[in-house]
C-alpha positions, 0 to 999 in steps of 0.5 A: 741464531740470533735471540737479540731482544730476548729476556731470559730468566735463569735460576740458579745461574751463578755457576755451573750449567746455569752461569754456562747458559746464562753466557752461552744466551748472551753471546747470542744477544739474549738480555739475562737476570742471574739468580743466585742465592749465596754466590754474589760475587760470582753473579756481580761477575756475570754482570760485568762479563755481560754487561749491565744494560743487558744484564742483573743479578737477583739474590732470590730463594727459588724455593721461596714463593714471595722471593719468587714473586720479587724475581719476577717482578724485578726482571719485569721492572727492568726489561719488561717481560720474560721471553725465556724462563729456564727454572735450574736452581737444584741440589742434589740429595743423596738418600735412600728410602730408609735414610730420606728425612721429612726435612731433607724431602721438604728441601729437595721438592720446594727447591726442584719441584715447588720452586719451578711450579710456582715459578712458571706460574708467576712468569707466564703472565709475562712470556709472550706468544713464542716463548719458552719454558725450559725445565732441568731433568736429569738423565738418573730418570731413565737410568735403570742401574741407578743407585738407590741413593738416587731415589730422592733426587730422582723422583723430585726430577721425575715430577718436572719431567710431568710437569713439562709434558702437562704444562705444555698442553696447558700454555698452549693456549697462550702460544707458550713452549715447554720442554725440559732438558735431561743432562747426564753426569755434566762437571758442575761442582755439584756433580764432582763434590765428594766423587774419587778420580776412580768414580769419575773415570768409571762414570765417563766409561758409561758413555762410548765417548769416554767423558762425562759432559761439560756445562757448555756441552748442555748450554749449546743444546739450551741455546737450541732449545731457546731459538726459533728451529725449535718452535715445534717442540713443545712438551718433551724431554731432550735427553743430553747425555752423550749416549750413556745407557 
């Protein structure tokens, strides 16, 4: 598979599975704009790991609508579209109903939920016949002894896994793909952050594999997502999870 000549758009992309995507596309040719929002020298080493004529790094708030706006704007000055837009800046909130604050609901849907909407709204203007939106799901949607700590997270997720399915028909029209990839348990540091070798090991039993996913495990299924053998997918939601219930 080849993506020589493709722009790719990666919010978020400083580590975990965004910095994962962001090489995996770029082995294959792909040119990268790495957003980031505190990271720089970890986007800077990006750059340099890529190089810098196929490569920027971006210092945006993806839940910022003007901060968007430059985003675009700045990878259109450079590159002259965008071939491939993959909204994953994320965090992951952990509250129950009776502990969910206006603030940290606010945070968690601008960031997961207002951020990627206006996102693909800006960036379609500039993603030719062909090209490919890619959403991050979360397997915790489809999870049924989830955690009640879970519930904002998963309903903000729960809106993108709608917005693909939707926006999908909408882009249609202009030949646009949009799908969103649903990750379970993966070692980025948001997952591990406060999680016990015992919590981590009961979460790695869930699957008959006995492991949780690696960031690289769900960049190879992005490469997929963004290549040409999977051009008659277009609003689904690719559950990649290593068959955990």
């Amino acid at each position: 598979m080849s993506l020589s000549g493709k722009v790719v758009l990666i919010t978020g992309s400083s580590r975990g599975i965004g910095k994962a995507t962001a090489l995996r596309l770029a082995s294959e040719g792909a040119s990268i704009v790495i957003n980031y929002i505190s990271n720089e020298a970890s986007a800077n080493s990006l750059v340099e790991q890529i190089g810098s004529d196929r490569a920027l790094a971006v210092q945006a708030d993806a839940s910022n609508l003007s901060d968007l706006d430059r985003l675009v704007e700045t990878t259109v000055a450079k590159f002259g579209k965008i071939d491939i837009l993959i909204p994953n800046a994320g965090i992951l909130p952990m509250a129950d109903l009776e502990h969910t604050t206006e603030a940290n609901f606010d945070k968690t849907y601008d960031l997961m939920v207002k951020g990627p909407y206006f996102l693909a709204q800006k960036a379609a203007k500039h993603i030719p016949s062909g090209g490919r939106i890619i959403f991050i799901s979360t397997g915790v949607t489809v999870v049924s002894n989830i955690a009640p700590t879970y519930l904002l997270y998963a309903s903000a997720k729960g809106a993108v896994e709608q917005m693909a399915r939707v926006m999908a028909k909408d882009l249609a029209r202009k030949g646009i793909l949009v799908n969103a990839v649903a990750p379970g348990p993966t070692t980025t540091e948001l997952f591990l952050e406060g999680k016990s070798e015992q919590v981590l090991g009961a979460v790695a039993n869930l699957s008959p594999f006995g492991r949780v996913g690696e960031p690289e495990d769900i960049a190879s299924v992005m490469a997929f997502m963004c290549g040409k053998d999977s051009s008659w997918m277009s609003g689904q939601i690719l559950r990649v999870n290593g068959a955990m219930a």
